[in-house]
N, C-alpha and C positions, 0 to 999 in steps of 0.2 A: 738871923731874925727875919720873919717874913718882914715886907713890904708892901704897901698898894701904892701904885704909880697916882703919883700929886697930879693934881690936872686943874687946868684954871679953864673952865666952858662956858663958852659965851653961847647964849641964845639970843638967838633973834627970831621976833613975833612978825610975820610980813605975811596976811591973806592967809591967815590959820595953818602956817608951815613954821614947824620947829625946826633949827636947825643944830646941829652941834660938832663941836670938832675937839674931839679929847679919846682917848686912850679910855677902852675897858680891857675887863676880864674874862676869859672863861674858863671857871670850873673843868678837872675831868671827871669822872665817877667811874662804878661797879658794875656796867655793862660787861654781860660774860661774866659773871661770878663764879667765885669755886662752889660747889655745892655746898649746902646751908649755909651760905652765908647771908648774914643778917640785912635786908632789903632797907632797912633804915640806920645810915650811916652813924657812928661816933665821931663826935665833932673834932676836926682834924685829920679825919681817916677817910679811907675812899675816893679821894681828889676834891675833900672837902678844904681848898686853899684858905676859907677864910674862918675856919673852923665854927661857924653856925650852925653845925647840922643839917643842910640842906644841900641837896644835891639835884642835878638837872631841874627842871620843870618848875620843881620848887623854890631854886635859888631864884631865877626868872623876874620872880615878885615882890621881891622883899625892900624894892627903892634902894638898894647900894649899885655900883658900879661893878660888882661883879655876878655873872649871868652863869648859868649852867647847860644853854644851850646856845649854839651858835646862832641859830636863827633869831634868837631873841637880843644877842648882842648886837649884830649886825642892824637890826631893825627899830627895834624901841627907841622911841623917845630918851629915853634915860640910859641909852645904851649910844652907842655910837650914829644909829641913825641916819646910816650911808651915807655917813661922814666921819673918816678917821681911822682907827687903829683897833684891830682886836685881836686879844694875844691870848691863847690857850694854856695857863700855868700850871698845869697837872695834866698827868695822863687820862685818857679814857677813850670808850668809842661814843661817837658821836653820829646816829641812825636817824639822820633827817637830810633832807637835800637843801642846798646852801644856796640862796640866791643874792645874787651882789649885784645891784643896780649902779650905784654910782650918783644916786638922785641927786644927791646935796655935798658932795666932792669924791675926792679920793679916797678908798678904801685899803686898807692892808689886814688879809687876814692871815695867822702865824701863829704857829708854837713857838712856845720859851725852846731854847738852848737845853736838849735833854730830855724832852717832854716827846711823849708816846703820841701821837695824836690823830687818829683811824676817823675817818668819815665815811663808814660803811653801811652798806646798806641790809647787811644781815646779822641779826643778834639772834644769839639760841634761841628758839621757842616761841619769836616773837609773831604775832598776826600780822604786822602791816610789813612782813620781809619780804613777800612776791611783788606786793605793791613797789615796795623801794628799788626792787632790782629791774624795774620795768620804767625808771625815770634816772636821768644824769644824777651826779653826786654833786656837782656844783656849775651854776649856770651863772654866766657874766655876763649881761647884756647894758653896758653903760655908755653915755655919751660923750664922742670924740674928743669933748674937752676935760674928761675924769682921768686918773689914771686907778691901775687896780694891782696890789700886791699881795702875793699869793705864797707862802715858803712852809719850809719844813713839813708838811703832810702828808699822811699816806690815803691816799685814796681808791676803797675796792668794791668790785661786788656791783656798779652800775652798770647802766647801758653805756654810758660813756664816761668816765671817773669827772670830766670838765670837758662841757661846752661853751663857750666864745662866740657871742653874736655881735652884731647891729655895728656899730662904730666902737668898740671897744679895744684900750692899749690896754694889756696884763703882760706884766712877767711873772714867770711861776719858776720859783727859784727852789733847789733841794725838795724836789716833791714825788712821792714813789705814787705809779698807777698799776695798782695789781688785779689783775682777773675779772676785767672791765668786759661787757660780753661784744660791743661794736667798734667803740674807738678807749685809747684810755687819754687821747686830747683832739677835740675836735677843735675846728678855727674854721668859720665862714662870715657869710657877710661882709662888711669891709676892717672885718678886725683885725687885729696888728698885735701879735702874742712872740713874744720869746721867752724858751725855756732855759733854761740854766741851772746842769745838775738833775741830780735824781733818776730815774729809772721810768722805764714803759716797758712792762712785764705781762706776759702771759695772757692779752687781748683773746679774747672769743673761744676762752676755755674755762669753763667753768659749771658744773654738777648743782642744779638748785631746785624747787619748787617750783621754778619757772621754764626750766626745759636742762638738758642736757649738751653742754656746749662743747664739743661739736658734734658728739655723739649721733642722738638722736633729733638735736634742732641746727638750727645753722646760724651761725653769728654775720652779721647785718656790718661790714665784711670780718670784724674779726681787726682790724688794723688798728696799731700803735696809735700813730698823728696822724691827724687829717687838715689841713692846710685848701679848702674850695674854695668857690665864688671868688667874690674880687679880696680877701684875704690875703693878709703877709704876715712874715717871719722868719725865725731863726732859731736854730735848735743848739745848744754848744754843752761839752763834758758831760754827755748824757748814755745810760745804757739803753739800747731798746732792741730787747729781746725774747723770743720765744711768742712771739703772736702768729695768729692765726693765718693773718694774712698777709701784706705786706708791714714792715715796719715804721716808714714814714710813706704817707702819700700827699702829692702835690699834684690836685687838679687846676689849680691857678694860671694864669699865662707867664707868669713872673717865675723867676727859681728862688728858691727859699735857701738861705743861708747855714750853712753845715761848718761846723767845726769841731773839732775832736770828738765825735760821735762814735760809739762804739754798735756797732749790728752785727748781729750773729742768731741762726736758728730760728729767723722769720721766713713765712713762704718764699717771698721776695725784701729783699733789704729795701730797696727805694724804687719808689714809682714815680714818673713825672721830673721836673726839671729842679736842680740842684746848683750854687754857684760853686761848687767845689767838686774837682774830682773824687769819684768816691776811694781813692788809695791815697789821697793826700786830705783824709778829715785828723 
């Protein structure tokens, strides 16, 4: 029998800022559909979890606790409110860029256990798909005292699948980054990111409306992880492979922590300083 997560949410009124700290939803839906199929879901059907018939944009507004778009879970008042927890309960793609401030605490965003869950930047046919592949898939820029959590996701199709700014602590646990055209994990500023699990696939190769990577354009470099500025971390049980250019780079004065790292089939495997030799990750 389905369930919705019980949540007890306290708000507090302080200089016209809501805050909140509870557990939502989100929806998958019909992104990419088979041909004819029906653009307005049957209720229960299509990644419609709460079975109202509404899906993306439309679940959005209906005042319950479950959202059809990421950005609207993350941010609304009635949603988590960059604060708290948001869990993706059904498959679907999701064709919007994800921004996690951290304003009002800690964030964790995540697919259920089984759950498909694409943050991509190109759906068939769609106008705003050059736009999309011309900006990050999800951007962290939260303060030193938030922390930010990040798992199960696949994330493709951007210029950088997740960028990491400002003071920000993210671990991005089980998350695949496929056919990302510059980085598919950037980390600058003074942020402090470990990954854990999941894959960095196929950076700076990819066929679009927006150029030919690497064909005919050139990818901006094409690399896995990027780790600059005053930036740290650590990368552990991960694939990263098949990118364009190197597969991890560390521009940082610090060496960035390596463990069980699998590279294979990048220009160069690692650039820049490592605590681990690379035949003993």
């Amino acid at each position: 029998m389905k369930f919705l997560y019980a949540a007890v949410c306290v708000l507090v009124f302080s200089a016209g800022i809501l805050l909140a700290n509870h557990p939502v939803l989100v929806e998958g839906n019909c992104n990419n559909p088979p041909p004819n199929a029906d653009s307005v879901p049957q209720p229960g059907t299509c990644g419609d979890y709460d079975g109202d018939g509404r899906i993306g944009a439309a679940e959005d507004g209906d005042g319950d606790r479950v959202f059809g778009t990421i950005r609207a879970a993350l941010a609304n008042a009635t949603g988590a409110n960059q604060n708290g927890s948001v869990t993706i309960v059904t498959s679907g793609t999701f064709a919007e860029v994800v921004q996690i401030t951290g304003a009002n605490g800690n964030v964790t965003l995540q697919a259920a256990p089984g759950v498909d869950a694409d943050i991509d930047a190109v759906l068939q046919g769609d106008p705003g798909n050059n736009a999309r592949q011309g900006a990050p898939g999800i951007i962290v820029n939260s303060p030193g005292n938030r922390r930010v959590f990040i798992r199960n996701l696949t994330i493709r199709n951007w210029t950088s699948g997740i960028r990491v700014l400002g003071d920000s602590h993210v671990s991005i646990e089980n998350c695949r980054f496929d056919g990302n055209t510059n980085f598919g994990i950037e980390v600058a500023g003074n942020a402090k990111v470990v990954v854990d699990g999941g894959s960095v696939l196929g950076t700076g190769f990819r066929v679009s409306g927006v150029g030919d990577f690497p064909g005919n354009s050139a990818p901006n470099p094409g690399a896995g992880v990027l780790f600059a500025e005053k930036s740290t971390g650590a990368v552990f049980r991960t694939l990263v492979s098949g990118n364009f250019a190197a597969g991890i780079v560390n521009m940082t004065h610090d060496p960035i922590r390596l463990r069980n790292v699998y590279l294979f089939d990048n220009n160069k495997d690692l650039i820049g300083r490592f605590a681990n030799n690379p035949g003993q990750f």
